[in-house]
PQR file with spaces between the fields and no chain letter, atoms N, CA, C, O and H, PARSE charges and radii, in Angstrom:
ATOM       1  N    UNK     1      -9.937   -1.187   -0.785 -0.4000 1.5000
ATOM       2  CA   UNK     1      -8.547   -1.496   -1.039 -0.0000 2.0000
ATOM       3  C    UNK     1      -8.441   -2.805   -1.812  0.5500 1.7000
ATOM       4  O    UNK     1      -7.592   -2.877   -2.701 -0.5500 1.4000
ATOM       5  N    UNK     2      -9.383   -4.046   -1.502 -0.4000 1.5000
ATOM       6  CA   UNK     2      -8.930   -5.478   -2.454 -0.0000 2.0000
ATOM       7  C    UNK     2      -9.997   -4.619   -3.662  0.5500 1.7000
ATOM       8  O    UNK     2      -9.040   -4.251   -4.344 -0.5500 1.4000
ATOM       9  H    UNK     2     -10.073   -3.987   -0.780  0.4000 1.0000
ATOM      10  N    UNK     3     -10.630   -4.317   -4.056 -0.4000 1.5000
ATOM      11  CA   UNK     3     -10.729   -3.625   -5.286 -0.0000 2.0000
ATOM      12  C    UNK     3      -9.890   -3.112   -5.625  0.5500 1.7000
ATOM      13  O    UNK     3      -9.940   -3.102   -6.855 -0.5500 1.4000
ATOM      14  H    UNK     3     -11.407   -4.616   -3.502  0.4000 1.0000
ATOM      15  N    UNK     4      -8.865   -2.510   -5.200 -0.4000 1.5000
ATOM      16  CA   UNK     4      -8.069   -2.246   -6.197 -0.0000 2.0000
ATOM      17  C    UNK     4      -6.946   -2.963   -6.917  0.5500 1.7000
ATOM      18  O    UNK     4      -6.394   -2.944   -8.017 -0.5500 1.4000
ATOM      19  H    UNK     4      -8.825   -2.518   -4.201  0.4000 1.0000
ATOM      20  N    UNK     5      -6.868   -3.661   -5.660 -0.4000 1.5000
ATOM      21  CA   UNK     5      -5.733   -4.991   -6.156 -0.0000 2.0000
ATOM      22  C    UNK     5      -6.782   -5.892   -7.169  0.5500 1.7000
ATOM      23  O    UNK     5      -6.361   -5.969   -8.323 -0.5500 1.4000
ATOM      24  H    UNK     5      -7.316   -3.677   -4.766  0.4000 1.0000
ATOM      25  N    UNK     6      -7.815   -6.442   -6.965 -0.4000 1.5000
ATOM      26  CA   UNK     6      -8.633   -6.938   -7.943 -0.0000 2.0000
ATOM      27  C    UNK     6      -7.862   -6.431   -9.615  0.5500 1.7000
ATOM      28  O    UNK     6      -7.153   -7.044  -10.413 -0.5500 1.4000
ATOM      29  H    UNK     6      -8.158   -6.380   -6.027  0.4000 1.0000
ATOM      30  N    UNK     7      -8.442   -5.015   -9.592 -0.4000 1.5000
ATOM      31  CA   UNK     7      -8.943   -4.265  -11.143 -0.0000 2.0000
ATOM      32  C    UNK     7      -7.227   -3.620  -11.068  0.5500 1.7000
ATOM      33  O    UNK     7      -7.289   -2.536  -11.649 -0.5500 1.4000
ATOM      34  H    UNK     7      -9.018   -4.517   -8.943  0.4000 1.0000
ATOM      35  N    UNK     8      -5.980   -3.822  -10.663 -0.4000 1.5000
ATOM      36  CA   UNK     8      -4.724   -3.231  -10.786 -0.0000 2.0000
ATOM      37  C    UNK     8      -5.112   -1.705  -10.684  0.5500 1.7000
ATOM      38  O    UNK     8      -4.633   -0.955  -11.534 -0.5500 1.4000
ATOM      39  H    UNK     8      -5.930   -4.702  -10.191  0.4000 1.0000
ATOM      40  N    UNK     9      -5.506   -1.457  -10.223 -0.4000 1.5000
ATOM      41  CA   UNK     9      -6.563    0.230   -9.993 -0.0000 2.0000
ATOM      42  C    UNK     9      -5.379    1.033   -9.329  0.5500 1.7000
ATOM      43  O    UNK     9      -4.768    0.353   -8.505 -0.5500 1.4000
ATOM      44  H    UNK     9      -5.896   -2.066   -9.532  0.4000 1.0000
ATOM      45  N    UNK    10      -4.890    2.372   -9.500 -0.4000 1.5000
ATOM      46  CA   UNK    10      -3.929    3.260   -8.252 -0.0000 2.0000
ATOM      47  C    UNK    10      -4.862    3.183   -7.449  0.5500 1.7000
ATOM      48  O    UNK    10      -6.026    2.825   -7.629 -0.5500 1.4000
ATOM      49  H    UNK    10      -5.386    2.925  -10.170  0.4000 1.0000
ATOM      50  N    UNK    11      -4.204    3.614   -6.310 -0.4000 1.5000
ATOM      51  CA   UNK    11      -4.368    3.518   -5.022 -0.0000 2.0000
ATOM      52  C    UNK    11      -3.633    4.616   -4.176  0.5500 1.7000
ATOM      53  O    UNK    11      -2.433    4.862   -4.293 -0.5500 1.4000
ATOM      54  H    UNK    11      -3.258    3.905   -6.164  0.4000 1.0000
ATOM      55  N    UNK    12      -4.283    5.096   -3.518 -0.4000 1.5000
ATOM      56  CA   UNK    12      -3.400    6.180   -2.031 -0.0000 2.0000
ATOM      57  C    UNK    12      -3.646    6.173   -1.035  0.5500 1.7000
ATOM      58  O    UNK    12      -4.769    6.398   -0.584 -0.5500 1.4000
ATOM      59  H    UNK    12      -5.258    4.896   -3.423  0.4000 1.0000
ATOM      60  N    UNK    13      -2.668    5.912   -0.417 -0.4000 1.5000
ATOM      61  CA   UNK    13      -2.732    5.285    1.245 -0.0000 2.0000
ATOM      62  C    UNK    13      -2.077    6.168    1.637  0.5500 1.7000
ATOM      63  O    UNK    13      -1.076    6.640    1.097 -0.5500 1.4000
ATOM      64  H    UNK    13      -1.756    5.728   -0.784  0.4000 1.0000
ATOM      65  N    UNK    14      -2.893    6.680    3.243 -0.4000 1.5000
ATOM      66  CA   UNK    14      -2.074    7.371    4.307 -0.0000 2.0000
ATOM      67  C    UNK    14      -1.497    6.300    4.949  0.5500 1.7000
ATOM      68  O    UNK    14      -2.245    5.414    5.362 -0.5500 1.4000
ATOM      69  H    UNK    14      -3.706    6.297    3.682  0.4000 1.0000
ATOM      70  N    UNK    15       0.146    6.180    5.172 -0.4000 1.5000
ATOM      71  CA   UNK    15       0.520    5.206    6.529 -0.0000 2.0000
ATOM      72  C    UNK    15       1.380    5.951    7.467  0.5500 1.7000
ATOM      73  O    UNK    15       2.320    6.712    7.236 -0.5500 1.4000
ATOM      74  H    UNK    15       0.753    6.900    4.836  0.4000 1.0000
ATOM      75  N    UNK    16       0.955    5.640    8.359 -0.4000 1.5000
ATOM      76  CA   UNK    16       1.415    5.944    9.966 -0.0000 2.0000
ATOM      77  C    UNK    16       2.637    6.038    9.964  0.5500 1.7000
ATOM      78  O    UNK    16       3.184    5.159    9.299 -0.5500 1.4000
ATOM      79  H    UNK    16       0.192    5.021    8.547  0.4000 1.0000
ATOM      80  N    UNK    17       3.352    6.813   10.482 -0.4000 1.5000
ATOM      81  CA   UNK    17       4.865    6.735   10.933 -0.0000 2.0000
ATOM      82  C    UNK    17       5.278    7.693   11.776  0.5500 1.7000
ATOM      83  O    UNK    17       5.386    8.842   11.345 -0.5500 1.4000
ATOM      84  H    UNK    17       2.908    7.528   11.022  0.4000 1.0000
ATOM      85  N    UNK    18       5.602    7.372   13.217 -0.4000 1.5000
ATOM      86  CA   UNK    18       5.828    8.284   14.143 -0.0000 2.0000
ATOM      87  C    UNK    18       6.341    9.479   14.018  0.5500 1.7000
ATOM      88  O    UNK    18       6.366   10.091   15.085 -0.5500 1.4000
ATOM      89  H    UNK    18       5.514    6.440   13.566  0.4000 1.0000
ATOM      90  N    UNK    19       6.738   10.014   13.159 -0.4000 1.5000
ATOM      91  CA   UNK    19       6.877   11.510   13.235 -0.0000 2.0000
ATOM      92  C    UNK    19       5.940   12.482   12.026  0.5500 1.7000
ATOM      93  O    UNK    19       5.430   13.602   12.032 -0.5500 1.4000
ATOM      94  H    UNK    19       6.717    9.517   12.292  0.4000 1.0000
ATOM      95  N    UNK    20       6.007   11.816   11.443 -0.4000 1.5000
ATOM      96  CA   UNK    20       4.461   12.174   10.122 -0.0000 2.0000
ATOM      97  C    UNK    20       4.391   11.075    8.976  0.5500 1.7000
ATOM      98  O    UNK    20       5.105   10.314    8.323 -0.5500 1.4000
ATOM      99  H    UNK    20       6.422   10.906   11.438  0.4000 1.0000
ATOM     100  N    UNK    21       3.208   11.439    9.132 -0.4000 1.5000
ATOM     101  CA   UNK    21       2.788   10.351    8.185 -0.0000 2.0000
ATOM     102  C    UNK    21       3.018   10.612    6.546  0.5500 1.7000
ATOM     103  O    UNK    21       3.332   11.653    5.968 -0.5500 1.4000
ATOM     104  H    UNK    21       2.628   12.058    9.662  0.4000 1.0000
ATOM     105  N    UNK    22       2.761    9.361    6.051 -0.4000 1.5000
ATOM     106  CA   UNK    22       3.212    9.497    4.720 -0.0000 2.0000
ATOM     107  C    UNK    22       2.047    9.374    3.568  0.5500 1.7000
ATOM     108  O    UNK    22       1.408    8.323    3.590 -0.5500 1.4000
ATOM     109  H    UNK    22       2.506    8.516    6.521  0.4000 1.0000
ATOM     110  N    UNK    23       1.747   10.230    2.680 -0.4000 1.5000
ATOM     111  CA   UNK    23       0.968    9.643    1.446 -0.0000 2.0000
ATOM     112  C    UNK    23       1.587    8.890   -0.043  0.5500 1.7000
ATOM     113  O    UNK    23       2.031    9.585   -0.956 -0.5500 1.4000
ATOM     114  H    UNK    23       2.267   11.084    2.663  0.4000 1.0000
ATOM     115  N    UNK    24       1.544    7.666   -0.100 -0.4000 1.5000
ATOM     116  CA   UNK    24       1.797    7.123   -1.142 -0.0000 2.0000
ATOM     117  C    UNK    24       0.630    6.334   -2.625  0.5500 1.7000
ATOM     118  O    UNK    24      -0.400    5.662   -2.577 -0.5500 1.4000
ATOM     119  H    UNK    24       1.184    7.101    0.642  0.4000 1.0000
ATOM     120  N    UNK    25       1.146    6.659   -3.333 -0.4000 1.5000
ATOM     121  CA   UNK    25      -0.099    6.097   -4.433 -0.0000 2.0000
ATOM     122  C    UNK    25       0.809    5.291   -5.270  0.5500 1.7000
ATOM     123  O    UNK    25       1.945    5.647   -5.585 -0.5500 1.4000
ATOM     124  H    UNK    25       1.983    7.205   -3.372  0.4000 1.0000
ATOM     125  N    UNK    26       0.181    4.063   -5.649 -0.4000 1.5000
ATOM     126  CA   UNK    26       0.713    3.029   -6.583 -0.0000 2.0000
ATOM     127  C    UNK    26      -0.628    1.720   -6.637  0.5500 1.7000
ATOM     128  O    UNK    26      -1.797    1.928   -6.314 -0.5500 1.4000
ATOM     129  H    UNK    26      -0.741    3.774   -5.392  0.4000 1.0000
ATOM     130  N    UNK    27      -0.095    0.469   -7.101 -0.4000 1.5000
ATOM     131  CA   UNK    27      -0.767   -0.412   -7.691 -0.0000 2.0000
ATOM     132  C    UNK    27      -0.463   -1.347   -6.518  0.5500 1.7000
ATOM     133  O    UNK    27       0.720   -1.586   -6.276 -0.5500 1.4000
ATOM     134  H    UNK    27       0.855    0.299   -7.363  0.4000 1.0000
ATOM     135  N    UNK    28      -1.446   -1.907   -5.751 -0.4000 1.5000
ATOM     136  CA   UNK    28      -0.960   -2.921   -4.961 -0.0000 2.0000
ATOM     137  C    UNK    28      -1.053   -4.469   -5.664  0.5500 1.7000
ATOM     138  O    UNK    28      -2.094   -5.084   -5.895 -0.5500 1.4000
ATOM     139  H    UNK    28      -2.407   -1.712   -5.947  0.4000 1.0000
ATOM     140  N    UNK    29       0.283   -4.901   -5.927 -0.4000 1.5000
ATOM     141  CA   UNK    29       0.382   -6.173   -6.598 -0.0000 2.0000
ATOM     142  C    UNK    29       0.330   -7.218   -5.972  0.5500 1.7000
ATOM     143  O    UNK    29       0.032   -8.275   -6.529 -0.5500 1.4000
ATOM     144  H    UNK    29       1.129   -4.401   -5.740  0.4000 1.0000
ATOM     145  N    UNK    30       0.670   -7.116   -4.403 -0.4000 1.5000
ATOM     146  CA   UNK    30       0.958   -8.274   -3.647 -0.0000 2.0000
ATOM     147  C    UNK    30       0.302   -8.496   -2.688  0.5500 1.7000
ATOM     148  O    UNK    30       0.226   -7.367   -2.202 -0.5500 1.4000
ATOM     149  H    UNK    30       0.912   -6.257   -3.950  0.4000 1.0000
ATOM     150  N    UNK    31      -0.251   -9.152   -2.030 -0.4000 1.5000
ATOM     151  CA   UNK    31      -0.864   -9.586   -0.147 -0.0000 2.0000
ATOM     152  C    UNK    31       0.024  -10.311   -0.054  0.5500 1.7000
ATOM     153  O    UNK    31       0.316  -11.134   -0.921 -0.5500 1.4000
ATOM     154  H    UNK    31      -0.189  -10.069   -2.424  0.4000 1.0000
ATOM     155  N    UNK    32       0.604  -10.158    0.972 -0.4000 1.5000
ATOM     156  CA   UNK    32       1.265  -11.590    2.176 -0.0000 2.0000
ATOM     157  C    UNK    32       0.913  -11.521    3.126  0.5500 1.7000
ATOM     158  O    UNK    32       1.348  -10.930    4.114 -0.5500 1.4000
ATOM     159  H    UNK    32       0.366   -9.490    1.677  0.4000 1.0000
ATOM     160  N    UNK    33      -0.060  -12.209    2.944 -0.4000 1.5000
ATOM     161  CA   UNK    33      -0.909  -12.418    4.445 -0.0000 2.0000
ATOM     162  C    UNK    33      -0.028  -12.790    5.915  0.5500 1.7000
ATOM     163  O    UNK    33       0.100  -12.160    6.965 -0.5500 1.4000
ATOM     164  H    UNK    33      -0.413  -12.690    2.141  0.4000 1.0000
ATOM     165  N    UNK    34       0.496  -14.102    5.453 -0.4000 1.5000
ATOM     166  CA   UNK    34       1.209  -14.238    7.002 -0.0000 2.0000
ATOM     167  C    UNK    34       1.885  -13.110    7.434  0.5500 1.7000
ATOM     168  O    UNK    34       1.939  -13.001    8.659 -0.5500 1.4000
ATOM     169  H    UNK    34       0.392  -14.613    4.600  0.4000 1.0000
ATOM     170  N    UNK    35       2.376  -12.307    6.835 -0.4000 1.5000
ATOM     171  CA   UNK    35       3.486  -11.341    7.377 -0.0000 2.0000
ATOM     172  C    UNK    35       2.384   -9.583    7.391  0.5500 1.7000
ATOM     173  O    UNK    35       2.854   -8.457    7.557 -0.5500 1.4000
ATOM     174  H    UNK    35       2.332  -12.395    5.840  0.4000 1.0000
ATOM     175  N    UNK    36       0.972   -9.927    7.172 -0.4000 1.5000
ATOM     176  CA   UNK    36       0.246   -8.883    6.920 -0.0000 2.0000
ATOM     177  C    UNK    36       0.729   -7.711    6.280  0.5500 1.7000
ATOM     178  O    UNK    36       1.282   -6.823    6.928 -0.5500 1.4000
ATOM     179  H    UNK    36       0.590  -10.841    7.037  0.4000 1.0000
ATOM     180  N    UNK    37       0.576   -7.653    5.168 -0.4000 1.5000
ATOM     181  CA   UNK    37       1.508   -6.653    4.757 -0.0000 2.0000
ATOM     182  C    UNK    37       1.098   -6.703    2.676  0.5500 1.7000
ATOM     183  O    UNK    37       0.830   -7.733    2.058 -0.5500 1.4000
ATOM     184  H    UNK    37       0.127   -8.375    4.641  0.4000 1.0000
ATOM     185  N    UNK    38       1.161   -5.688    2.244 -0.4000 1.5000
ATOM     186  CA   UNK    38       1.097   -5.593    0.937 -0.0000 2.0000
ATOM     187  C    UNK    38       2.143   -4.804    0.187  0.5500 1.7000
ATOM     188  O    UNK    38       2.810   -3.918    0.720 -0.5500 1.4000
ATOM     189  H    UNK    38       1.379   -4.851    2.747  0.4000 1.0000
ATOM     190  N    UNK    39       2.226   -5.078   -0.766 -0.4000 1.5000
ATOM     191  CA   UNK    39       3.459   -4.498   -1.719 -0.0000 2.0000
ATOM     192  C    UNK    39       2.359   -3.433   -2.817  0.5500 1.7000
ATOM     193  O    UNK    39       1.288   -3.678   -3.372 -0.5500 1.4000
ATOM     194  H    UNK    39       1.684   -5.798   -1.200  0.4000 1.0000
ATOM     195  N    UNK    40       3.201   -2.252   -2.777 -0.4000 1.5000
ATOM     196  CA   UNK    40       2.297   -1.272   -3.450 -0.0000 2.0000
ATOM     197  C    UNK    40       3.331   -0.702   -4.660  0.5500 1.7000
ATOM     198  O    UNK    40       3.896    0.358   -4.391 -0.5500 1.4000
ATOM     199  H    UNK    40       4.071   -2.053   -2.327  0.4000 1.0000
ATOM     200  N    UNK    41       3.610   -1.284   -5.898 -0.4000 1.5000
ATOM     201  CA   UNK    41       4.442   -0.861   -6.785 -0.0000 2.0000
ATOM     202  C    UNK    41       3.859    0.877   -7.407  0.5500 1.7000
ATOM     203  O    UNK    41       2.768    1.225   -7.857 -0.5500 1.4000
ATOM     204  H    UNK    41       3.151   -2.146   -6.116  0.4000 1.0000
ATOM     205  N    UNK    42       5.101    1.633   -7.179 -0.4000 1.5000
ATOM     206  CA   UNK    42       4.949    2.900   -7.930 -0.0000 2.0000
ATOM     207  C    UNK    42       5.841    3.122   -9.180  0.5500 1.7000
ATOM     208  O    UNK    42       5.741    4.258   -9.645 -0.5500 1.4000
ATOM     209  H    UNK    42       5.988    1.350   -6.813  0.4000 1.0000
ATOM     210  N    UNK    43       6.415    2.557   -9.616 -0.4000 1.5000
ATOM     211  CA   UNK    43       7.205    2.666  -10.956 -0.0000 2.0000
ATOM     212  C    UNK    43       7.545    1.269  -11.344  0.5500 1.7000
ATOM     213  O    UNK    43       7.033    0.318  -10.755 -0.5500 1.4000
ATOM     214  H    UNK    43       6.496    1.634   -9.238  0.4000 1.0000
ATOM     215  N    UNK    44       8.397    1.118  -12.322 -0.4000 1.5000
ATOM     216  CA   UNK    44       9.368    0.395  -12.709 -0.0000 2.0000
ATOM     217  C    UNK    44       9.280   -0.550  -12.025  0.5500 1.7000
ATOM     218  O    UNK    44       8.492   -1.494  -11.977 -0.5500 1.4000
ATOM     219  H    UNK    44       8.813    1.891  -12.800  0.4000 1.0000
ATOM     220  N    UNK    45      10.565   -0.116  -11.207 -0.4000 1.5000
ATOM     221  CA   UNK    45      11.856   -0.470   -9.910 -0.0000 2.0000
ATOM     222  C    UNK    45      11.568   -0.020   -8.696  0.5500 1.7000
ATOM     223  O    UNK    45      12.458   -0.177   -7.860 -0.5500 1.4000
ATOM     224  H    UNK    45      11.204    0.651  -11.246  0.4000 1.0000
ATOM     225  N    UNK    46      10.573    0.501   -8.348 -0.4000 1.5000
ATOM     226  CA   UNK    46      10.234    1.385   -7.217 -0.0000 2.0000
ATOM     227  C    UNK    46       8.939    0.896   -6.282  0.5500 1.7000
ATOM     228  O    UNK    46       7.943    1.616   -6.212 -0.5500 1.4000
ATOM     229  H    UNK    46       9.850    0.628   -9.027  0.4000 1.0000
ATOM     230  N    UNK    47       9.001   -0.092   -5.729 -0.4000 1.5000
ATOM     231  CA   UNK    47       7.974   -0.779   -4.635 -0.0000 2.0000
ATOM     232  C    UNK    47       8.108   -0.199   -3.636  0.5500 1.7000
ATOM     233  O    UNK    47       8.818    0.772   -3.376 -0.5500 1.4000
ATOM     234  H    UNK    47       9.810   -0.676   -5.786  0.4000 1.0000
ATOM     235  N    UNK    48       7.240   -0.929   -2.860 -0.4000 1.5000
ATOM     236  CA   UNK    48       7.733   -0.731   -1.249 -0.0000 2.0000
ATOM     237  C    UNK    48       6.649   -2.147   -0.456  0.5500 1.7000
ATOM     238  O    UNK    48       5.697   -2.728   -0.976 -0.5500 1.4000
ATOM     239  H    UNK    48       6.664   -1.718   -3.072  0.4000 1.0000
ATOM     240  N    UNK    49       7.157   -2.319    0.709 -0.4000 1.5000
ATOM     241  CA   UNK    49       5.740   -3.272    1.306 -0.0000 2.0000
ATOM     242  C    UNK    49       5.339   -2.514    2.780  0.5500 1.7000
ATOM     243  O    UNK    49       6.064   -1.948    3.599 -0.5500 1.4000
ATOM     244  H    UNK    49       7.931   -1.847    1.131  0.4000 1.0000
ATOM     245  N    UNK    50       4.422   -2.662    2.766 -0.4000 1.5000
ATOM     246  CA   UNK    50       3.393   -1.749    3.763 -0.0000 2.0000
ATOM     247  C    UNK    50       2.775   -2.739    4.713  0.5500 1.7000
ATOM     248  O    UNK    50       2.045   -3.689    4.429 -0.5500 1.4000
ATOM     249  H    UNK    50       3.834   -3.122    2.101  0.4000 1.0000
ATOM     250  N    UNK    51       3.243   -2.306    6.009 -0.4000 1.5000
ATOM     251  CA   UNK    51       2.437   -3.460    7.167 -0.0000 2.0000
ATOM     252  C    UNK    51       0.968   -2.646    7.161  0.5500 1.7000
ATOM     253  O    UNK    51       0.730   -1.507    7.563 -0.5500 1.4000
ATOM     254  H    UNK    51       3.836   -1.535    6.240  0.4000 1.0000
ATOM     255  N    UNK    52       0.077   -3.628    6.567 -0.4000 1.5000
ATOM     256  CA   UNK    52      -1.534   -3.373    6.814 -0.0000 2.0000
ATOM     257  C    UNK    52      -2.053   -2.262    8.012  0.5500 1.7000
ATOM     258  O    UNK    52      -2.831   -1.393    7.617 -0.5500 1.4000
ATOM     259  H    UNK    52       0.270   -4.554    6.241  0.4000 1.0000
ATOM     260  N    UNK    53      -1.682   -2.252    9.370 -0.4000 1.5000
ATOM     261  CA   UNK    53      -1.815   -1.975   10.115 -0.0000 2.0000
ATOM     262  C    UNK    53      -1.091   -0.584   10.767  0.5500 1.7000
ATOM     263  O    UNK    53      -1.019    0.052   11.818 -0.5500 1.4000
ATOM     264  H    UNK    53      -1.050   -2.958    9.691  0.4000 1.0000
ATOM     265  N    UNK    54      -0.697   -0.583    9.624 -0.4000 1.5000
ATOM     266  CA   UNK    54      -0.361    1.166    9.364 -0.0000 2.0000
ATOM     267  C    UNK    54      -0.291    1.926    8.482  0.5500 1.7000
ATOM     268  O    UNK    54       0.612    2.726    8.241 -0.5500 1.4000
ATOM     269  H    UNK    54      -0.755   -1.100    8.770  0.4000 1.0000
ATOM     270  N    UNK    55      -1.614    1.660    7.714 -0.4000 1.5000
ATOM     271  CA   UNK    55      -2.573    2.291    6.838 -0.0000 2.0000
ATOM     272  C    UNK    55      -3.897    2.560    7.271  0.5500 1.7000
ATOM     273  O    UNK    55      -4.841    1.797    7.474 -0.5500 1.4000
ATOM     274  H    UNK    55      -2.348    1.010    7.910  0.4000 1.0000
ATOM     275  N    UNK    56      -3.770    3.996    7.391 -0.4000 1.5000
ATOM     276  CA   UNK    56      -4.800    4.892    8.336 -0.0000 2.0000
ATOM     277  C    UNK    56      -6.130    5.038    7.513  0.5500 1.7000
ATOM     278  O    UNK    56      -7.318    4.898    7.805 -0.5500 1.4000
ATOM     279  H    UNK    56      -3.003    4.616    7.226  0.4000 1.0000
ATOM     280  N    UNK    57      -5.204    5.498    5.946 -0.4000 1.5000
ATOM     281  CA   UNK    57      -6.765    5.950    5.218 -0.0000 2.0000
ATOM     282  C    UNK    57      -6.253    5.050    3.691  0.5500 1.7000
ATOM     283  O    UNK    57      -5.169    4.525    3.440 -0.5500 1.4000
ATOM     284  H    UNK    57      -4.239    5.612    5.709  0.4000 1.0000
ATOM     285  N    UNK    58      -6.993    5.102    3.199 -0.4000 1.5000
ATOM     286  CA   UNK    58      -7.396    3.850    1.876 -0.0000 2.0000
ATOM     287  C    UNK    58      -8.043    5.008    1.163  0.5500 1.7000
ATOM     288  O    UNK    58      -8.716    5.803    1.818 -0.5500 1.4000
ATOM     289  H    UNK    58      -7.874    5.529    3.403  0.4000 1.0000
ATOM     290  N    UNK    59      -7.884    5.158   -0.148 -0.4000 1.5000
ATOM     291  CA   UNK    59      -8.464    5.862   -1.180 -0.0000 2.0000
ATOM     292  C    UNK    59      -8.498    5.512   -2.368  0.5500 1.7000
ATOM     293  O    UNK    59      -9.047    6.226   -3.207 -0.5500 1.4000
ATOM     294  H    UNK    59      -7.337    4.512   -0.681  0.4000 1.0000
């Protein structure tokens, strides 16, 4: 996963979410560590931030 943030590489993450889980793919641009958590841009305008710790699978 920091390889991909390294090389701006896509990325697809399974993350956890109590009723099913989700697959998302994008560019992770951001760490914020204190708040554990990364920002995974898929378009434009279209981010999201992801608590570390509910990302099951890394691809």
């Amino acid at each position: 996963m920091l390889q991909s943030y390294q090389e701006c590489r896509s990325i697809t993450l399974t993350v956890f979410y109590p009723f099913d889980d989700e697959i998302v793919r994008g560019v992770m641009t951001s760490i914020d560590k204190p708040n554990r958590r990364i920002k995974l841009v898929r378009g434009d305008e279209d981010f999201s931030w992801i608590k570390i710790e509910e990302i099951t699978v890394a691809s």
